[in-house]
mmCIF file of the N, C-alpha and C atoms, coordinates in Angstrom:
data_MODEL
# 
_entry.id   MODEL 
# 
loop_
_atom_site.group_PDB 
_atom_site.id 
_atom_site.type_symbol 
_atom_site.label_atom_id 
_atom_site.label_alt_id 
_atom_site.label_comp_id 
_atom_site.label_asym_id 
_atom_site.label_entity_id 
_atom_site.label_seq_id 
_atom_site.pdbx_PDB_ins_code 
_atom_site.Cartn_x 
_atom_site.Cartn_y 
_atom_site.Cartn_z 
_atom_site.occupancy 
_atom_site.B_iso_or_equiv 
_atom_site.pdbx_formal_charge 
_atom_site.auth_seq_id 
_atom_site.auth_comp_id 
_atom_site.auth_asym_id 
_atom_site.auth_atom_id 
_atom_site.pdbx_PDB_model_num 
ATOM 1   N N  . UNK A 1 1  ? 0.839   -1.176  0.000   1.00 0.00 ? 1  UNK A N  1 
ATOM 2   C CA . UNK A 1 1  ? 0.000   0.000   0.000   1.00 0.00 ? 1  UNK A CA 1 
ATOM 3   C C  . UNK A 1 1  ? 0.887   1.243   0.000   1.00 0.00 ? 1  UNK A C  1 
ATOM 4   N N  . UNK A 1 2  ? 0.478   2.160   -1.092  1.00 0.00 ? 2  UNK A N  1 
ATOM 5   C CA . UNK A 1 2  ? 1.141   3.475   -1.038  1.00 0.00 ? 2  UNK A CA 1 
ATOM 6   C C  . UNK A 1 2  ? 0.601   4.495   0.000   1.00 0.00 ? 2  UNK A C  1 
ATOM 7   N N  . UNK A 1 3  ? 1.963   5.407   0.251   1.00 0.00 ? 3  UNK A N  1 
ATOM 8   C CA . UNK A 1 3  ? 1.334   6.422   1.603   1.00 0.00 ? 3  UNK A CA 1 
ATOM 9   C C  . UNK A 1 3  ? 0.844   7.850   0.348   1.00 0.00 ? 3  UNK A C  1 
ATOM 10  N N  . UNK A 1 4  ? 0.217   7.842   1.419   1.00 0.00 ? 4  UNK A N  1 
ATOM 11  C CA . UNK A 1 4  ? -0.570  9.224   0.671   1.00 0.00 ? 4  UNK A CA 1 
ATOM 12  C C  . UNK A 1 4  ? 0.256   10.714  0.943   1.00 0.00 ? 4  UNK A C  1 
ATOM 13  N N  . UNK A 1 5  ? 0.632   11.263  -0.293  1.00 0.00 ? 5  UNK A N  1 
ATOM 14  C CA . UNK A 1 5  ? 1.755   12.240  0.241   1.00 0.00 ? 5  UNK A CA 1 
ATOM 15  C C  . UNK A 1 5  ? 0.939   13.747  -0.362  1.00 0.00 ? 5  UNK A C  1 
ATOM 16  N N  . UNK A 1 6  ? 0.351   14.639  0.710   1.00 0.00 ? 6  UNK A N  1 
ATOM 17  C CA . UNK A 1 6  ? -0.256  15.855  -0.036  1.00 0.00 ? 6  UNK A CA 1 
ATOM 18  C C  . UNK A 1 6  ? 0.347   17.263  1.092   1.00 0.00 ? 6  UNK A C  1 
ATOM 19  N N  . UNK A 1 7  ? 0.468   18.107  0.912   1.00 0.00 ? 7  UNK A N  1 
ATOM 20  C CA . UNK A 1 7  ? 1.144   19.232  1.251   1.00 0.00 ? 7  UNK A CA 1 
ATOM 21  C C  . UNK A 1 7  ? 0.045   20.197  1.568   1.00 0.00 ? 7  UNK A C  1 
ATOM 22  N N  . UNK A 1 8  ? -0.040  20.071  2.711   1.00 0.00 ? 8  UNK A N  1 
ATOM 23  C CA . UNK A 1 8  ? -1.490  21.286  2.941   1.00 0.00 ? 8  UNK A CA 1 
ATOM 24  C C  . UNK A 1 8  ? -0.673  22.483  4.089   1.00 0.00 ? 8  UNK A C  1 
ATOM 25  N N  . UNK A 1 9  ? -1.540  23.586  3.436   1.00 0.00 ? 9  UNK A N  1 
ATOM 26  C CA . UNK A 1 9  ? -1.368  24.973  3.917   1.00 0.00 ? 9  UNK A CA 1 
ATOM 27  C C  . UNK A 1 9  ? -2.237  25.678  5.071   1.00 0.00 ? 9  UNK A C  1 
ATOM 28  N N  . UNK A 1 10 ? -1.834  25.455  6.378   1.00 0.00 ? 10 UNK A N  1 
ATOM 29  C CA . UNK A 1 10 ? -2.635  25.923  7.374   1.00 0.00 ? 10 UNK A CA 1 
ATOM 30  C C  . UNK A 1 10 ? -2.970  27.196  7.427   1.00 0.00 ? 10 UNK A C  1 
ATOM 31  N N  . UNK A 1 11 ? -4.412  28.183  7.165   1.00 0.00 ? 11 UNK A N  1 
ATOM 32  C CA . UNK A 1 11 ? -4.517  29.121  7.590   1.00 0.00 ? 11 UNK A CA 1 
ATOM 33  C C  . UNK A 1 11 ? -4.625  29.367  8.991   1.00 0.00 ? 11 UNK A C  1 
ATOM 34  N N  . UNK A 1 12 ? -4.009  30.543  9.384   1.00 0.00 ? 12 UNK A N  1 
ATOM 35  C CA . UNK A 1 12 ? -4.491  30.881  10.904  1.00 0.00 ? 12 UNK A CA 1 
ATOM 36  C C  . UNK A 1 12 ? -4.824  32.173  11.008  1.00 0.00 ? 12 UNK A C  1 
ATOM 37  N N  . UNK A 1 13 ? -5.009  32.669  11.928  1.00 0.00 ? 13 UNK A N  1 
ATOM 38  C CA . UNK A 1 13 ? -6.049  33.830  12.324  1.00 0.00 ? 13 UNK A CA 1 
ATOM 39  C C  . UNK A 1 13 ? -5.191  34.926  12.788  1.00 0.00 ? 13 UNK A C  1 
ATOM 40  N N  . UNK A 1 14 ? -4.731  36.119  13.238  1.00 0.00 ? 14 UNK A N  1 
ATOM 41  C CA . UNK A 1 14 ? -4.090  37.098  13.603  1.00 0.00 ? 14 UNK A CA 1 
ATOM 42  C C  . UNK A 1 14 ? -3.261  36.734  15.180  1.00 0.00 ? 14 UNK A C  1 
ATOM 43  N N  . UNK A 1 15 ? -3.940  35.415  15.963  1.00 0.00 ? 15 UNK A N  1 
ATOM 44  C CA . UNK A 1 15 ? -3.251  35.442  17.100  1.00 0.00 ? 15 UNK A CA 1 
ATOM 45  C C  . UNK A 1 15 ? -2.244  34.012  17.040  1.00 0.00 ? 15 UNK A C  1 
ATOM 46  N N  . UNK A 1 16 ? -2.677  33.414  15.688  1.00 0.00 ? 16 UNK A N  1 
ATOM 47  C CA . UNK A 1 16 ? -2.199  32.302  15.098  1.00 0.00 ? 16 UNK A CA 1 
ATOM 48  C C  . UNK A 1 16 ? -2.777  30.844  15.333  1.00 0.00 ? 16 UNK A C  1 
ATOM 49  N N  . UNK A 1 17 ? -3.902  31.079  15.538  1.00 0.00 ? 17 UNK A N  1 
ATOM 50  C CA . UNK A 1 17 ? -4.663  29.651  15.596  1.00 0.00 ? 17 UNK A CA 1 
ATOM 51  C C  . UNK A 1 17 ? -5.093  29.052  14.376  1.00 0.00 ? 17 UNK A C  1 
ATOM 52  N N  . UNK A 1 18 ? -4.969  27.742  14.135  1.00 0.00 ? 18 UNK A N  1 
ATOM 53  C CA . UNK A 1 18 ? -5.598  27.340  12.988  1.00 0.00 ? 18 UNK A CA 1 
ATOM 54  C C  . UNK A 1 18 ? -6.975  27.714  12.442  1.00 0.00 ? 18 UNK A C  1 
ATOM 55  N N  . UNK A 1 19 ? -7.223  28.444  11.085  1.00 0.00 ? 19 UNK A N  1 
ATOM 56  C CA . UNK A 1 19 ? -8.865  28.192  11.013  1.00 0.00 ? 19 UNK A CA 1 
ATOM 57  C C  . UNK A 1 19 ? -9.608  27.566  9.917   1.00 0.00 ? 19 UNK A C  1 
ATOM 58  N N  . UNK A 1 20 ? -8.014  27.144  9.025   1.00 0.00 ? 20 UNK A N  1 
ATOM 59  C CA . UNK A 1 20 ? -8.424  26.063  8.100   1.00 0.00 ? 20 UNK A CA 1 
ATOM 60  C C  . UNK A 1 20 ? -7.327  26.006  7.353   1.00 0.00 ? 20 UNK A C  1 
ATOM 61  N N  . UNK A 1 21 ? -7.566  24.856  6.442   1.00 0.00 ? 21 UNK A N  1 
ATOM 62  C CA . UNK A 1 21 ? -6.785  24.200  5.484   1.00 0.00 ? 21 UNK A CA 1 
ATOM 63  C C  . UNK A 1 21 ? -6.586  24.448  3.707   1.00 0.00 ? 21 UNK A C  1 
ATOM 64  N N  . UNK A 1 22 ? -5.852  24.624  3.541   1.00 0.00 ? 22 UNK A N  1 
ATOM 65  C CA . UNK A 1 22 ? -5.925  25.239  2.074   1.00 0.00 ? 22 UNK A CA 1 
ATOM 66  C C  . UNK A 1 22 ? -4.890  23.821  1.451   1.00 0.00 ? 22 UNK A C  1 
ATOM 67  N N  . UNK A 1 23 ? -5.660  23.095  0.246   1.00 0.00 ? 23 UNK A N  1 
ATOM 68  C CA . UNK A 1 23 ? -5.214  21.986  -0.634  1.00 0.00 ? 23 UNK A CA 1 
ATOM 69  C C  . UNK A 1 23 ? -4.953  22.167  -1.841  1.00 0.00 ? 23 UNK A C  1 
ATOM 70  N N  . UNK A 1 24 ? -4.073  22.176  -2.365  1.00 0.00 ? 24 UNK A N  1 
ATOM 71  C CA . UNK A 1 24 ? -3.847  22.329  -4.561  1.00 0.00 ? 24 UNK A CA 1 
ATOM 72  C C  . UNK A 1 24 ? -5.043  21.387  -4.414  1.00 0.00 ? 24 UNK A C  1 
ATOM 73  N N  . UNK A 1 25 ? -5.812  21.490  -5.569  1.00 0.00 ? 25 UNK A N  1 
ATOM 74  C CA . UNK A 1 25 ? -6.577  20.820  -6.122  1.00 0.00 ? 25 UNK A CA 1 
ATOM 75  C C  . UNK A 1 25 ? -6.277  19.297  -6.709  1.00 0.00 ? 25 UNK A C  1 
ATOM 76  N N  . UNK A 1 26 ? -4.990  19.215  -7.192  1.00 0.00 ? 26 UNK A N  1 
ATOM 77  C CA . UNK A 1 26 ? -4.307  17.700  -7.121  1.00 0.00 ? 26 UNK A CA 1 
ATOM 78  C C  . UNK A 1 26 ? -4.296  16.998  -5.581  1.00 0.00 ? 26 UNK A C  1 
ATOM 79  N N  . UNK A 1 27 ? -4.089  18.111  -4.375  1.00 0.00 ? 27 UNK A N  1 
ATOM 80  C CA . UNK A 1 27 ? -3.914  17.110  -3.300  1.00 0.00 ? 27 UNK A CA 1 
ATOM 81  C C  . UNK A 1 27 ? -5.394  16.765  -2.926  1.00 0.00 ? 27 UNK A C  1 
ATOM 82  N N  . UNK A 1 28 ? -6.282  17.361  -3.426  1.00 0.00 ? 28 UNK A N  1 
ATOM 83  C CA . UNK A 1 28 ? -7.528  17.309  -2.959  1.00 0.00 ? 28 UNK A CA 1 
ATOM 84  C C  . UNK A 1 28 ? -8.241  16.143  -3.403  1.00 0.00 ? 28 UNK A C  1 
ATOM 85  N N  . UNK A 1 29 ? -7.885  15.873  -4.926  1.00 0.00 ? 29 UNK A N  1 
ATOM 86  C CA . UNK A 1 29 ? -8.356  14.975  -5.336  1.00 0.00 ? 29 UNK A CA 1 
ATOM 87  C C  . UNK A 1 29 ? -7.604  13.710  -5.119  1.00 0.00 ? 29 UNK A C  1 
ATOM 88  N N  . UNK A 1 30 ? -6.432  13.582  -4.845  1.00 0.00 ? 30 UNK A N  1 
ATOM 89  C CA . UNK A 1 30 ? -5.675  12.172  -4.146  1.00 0.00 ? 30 UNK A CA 1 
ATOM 90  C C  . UNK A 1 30 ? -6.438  12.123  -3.069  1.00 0.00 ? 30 UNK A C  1 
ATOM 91  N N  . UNK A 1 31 ? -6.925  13.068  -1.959  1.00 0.00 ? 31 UNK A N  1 
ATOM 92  C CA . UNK A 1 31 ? -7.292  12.941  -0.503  1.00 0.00 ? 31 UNK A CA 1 
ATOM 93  C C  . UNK A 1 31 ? -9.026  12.414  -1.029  1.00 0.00 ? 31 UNK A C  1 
ATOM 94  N N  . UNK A 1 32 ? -9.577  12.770  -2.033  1.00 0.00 ? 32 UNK A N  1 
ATOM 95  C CA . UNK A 1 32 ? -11.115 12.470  -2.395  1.00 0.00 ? 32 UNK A CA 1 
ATOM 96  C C  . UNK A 1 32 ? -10.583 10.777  -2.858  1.00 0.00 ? 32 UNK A C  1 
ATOM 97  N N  . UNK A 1 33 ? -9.613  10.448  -4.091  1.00 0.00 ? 33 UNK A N  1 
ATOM 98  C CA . UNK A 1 33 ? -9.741  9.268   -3.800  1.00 0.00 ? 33 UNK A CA 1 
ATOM 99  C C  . UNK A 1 33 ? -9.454  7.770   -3.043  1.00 0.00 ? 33 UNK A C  1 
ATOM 100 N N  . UNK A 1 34 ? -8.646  8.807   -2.095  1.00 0.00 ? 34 UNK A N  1 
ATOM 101 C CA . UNK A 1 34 ? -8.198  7.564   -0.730  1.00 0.00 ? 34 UNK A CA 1 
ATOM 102 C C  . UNK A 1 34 ? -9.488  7.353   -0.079  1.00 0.00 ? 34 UNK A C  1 
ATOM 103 N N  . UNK A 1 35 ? -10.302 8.322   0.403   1.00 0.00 ? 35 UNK A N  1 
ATOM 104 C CA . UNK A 1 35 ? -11.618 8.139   0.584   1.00 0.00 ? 35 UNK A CA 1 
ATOM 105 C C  . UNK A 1 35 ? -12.210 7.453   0.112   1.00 0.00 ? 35 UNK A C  1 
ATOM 106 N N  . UNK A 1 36 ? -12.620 7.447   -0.862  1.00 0.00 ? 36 UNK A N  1 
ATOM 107 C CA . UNK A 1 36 ? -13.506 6.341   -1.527  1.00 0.00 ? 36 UNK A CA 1 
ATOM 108 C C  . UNK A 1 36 ? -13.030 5.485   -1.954  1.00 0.00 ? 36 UNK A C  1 
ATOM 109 N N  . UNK A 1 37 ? -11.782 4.946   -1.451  1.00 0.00 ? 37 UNK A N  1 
ATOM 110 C CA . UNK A 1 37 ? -10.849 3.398   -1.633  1.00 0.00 ? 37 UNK A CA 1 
ATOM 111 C C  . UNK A 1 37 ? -11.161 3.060   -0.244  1.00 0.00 ? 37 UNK A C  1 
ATOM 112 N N  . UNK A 1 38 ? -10.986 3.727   0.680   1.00 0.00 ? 38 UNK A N  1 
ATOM 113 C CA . UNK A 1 38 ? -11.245 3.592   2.078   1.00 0.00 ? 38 UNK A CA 1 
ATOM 114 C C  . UNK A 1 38 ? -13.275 3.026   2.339   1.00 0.00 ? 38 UNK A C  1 
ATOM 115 N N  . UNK A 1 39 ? -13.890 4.147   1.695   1.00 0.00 ? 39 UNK A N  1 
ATOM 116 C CA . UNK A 1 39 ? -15.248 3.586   1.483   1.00 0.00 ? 39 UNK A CA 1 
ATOM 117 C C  . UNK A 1 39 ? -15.551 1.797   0.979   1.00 0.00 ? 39 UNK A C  1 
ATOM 118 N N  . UNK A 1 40 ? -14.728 2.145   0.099   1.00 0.00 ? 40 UNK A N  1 
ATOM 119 C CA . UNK A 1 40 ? -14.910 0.644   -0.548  1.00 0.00 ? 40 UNK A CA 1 
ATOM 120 C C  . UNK A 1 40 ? -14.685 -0.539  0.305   1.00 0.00 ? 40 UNK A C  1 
ATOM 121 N N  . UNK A 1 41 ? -13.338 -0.657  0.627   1.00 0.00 ? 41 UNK A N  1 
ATOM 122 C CA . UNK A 1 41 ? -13.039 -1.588  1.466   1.00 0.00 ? 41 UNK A CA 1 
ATOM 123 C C  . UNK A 1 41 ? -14.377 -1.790  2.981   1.00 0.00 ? 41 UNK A C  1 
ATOM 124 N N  . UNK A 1 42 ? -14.554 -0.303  3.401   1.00 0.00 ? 42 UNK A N  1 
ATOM 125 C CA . UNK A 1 42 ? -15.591 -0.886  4.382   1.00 0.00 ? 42 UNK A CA 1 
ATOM 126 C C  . UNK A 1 42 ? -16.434 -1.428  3.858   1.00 0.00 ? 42 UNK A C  1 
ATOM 127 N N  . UNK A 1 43 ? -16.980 -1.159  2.666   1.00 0.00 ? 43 UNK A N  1 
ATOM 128 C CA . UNK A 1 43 ? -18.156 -1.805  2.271   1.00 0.00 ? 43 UNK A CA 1 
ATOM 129 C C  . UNK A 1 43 ? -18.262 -2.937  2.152   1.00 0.00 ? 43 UNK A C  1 
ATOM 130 N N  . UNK A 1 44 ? -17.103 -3.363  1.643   1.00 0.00 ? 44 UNK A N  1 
ATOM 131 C CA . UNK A 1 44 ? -16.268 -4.731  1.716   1.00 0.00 ? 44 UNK A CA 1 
ATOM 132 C C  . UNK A 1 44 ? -16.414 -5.534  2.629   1.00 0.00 ? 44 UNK A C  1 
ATOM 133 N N  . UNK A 1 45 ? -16.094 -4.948  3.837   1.00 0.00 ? 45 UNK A N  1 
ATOM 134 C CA . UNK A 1 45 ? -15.311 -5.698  4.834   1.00 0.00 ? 45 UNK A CA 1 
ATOM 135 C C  . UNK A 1 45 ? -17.029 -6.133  5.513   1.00 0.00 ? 45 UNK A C  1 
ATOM 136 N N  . UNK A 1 46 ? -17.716 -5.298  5.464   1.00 0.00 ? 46 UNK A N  1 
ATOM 137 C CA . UNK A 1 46 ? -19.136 -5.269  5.713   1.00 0.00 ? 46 UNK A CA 1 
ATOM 138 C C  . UNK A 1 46 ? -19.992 -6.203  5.263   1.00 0.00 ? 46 UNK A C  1 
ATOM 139 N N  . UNK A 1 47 ? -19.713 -6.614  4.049   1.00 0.00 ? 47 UNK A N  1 
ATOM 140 C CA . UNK A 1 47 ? -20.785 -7.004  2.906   1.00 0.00 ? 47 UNK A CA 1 
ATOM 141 C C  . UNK A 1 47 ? -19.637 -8.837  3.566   1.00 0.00 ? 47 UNK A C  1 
ATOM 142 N N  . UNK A 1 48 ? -18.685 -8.740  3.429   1.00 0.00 ? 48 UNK A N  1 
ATOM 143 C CA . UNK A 1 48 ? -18.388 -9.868  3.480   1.00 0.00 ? 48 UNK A CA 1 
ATOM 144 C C  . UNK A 1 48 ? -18.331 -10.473 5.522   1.00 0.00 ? 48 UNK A C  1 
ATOM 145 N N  . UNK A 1 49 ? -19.182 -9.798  6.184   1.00 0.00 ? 49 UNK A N  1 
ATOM 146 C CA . UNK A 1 49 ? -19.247 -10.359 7.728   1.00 0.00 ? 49 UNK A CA 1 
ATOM 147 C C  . UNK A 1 49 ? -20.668 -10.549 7.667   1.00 0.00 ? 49 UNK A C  1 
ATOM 148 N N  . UNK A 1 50 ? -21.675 -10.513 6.889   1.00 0.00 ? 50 UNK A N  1 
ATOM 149 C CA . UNK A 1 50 ? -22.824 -11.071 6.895   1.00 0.00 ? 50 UNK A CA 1 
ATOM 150 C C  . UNK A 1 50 ? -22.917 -12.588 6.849   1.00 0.00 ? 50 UNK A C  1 
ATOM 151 N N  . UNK A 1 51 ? -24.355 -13.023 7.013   1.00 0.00 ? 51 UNK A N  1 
ATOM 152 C CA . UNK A 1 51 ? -24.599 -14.328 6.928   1.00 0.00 ? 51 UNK A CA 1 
ATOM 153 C C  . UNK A 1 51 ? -25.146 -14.486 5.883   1.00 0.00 ? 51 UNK A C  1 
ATOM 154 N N  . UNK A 1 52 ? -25.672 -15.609 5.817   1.00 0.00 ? 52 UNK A N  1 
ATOM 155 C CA . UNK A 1 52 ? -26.326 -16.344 4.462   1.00 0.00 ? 52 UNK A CA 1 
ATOM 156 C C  . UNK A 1 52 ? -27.720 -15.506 4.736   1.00 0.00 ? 52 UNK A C  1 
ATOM 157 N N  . UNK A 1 53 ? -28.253 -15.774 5.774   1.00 0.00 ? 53 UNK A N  1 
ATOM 158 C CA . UNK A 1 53 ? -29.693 -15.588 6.300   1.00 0.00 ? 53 UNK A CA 1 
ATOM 159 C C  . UNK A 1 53 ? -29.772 -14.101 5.961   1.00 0.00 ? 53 UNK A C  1 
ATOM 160 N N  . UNK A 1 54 ? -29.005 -13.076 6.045   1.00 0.00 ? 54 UNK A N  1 
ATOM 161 C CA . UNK A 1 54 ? -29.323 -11.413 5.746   1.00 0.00 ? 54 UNK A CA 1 
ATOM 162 C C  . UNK A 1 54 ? -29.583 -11.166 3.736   1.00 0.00 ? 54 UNK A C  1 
ATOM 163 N N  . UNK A 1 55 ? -29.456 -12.395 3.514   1.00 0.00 ? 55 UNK A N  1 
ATOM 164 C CA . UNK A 1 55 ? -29.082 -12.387 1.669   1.00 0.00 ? 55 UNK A CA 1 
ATOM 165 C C  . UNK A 1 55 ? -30.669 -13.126 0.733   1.00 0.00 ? 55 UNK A C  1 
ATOM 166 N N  . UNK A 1 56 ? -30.469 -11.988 0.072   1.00 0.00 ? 56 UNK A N  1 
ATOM 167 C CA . UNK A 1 56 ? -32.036 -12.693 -0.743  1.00 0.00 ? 56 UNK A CA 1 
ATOM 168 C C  . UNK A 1 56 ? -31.331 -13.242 -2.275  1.00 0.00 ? 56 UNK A C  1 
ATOM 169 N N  . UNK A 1 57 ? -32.157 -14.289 -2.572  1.00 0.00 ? 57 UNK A N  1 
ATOM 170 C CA . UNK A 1 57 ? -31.206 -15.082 -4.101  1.00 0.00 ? 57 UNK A CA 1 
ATOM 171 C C  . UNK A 1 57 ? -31.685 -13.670 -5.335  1.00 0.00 ? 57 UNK A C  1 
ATOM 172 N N  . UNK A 1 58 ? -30.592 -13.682 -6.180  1.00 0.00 ? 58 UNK A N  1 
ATOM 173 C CA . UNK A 1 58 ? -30.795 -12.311 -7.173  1.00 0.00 ? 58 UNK A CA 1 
ATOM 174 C C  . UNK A 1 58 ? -32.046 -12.187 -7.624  1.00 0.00 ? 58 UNK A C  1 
ATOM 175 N N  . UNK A 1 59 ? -32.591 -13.754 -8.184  1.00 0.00 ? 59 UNK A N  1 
ATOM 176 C CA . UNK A 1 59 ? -34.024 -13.774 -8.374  1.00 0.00 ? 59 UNK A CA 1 
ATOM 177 C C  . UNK A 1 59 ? -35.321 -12.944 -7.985  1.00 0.00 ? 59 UNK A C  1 
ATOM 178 N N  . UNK A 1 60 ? -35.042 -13.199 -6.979  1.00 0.00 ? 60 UNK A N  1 
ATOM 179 C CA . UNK A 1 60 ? -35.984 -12.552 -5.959  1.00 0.00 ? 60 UNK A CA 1 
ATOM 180 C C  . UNK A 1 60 ? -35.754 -11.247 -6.002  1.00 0.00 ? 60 UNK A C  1 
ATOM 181 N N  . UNK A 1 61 ? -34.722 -10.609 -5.501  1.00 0.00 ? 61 UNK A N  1 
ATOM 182 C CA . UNK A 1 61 ? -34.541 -8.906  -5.858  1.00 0.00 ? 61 UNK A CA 1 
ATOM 183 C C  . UNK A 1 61 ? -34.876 -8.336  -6.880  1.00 0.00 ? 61 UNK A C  1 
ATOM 184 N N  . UNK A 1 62 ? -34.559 -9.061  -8.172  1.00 0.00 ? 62 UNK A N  1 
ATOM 185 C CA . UNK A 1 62 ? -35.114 -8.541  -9.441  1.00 0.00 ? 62 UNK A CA 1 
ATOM 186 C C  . UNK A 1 62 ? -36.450 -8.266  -9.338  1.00 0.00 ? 62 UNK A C  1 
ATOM 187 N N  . UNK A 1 63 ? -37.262 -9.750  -8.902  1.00 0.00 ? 63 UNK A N  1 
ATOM 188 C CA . UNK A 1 63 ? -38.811 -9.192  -8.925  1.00 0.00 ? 63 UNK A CA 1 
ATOM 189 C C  . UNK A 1 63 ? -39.034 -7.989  -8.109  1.00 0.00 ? 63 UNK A C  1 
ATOM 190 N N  . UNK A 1 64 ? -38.221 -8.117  -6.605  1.00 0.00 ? 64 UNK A N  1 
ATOM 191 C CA . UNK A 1 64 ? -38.884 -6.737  -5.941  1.00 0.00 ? 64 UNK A CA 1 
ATOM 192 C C  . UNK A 1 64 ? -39.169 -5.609  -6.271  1.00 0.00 ? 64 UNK A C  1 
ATOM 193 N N  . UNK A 1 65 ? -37.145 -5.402  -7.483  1.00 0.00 ? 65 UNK A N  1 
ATOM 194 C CA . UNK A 1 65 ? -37.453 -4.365  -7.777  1.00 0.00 ? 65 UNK A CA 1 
ATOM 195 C C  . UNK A 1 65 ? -37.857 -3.680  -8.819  1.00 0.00 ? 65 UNK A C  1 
ATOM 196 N N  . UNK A 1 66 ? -38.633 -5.052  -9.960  1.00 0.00 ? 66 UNK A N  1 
ATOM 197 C CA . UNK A 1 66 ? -39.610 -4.631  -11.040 1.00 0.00 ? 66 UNK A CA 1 
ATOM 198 C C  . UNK A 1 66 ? -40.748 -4.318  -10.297 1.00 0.00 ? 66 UNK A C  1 
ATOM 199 N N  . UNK A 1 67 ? -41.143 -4.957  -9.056  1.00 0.00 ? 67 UNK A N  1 
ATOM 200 C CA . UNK A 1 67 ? -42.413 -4.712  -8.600  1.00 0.00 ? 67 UNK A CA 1 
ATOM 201 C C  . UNK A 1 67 ? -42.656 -2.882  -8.046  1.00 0.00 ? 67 UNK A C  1 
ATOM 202 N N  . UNK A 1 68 ? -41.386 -2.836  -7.557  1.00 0.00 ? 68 UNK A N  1 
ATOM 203 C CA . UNK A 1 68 ? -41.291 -1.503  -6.907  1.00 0.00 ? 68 UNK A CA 1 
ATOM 204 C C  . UNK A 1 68 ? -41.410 -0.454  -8.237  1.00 0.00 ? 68 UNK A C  1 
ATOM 205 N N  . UNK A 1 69 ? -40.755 -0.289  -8.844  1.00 0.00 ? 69 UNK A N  1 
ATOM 206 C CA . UNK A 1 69 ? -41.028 0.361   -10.367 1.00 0.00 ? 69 UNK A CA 1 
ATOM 207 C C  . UNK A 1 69 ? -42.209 0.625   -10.788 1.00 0.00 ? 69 UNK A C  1 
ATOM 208 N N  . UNK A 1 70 ? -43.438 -0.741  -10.634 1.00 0.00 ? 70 UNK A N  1 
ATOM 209 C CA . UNK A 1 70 ? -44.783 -0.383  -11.374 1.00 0.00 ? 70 UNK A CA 1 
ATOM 210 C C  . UNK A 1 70 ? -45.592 0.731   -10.342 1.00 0.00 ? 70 UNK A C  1 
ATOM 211 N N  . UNK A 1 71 ? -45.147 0.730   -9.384  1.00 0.00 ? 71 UNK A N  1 
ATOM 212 C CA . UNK A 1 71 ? -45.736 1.596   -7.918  1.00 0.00 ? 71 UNK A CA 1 
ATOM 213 C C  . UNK A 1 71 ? -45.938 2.901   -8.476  1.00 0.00 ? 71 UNK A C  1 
# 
């Protein structure tokens, strides 16, 4: 796994407290897609600690969700 390398610019305020973060738009979008690599995997990690019993056969979903459609 690669480390995520982005260079951010702390604004601060006149007595010098942080009051936010300023990103190039390249680091922003590396930091948007570690996120949603990070999303994924939970979804992952989620989808694969279920049981059999929480799972409907595809069959069945299809009808639900033609049925839901004619609504």
């Amino acid at each position: 796994m690669k480390t995520l390398t982005i260079n951010p610019q702390f604004v601060k305020d006149e007595t010098g407290q942080d009051l936010g973060v300023f990103l190039t738009k390249a680091d922003f979008d590396k930091l948007l897609e570690e996120l949603e690599d990070y999303e994924d995997i939970k979804a992952y990690d989620r989808a694969k600690s279920r049981t059999n019993e929480e799972f409907i056969p595809y069959e069945q979903a299809v009808e639900e969700i033609k049925k839901s459609r004619l609504k």
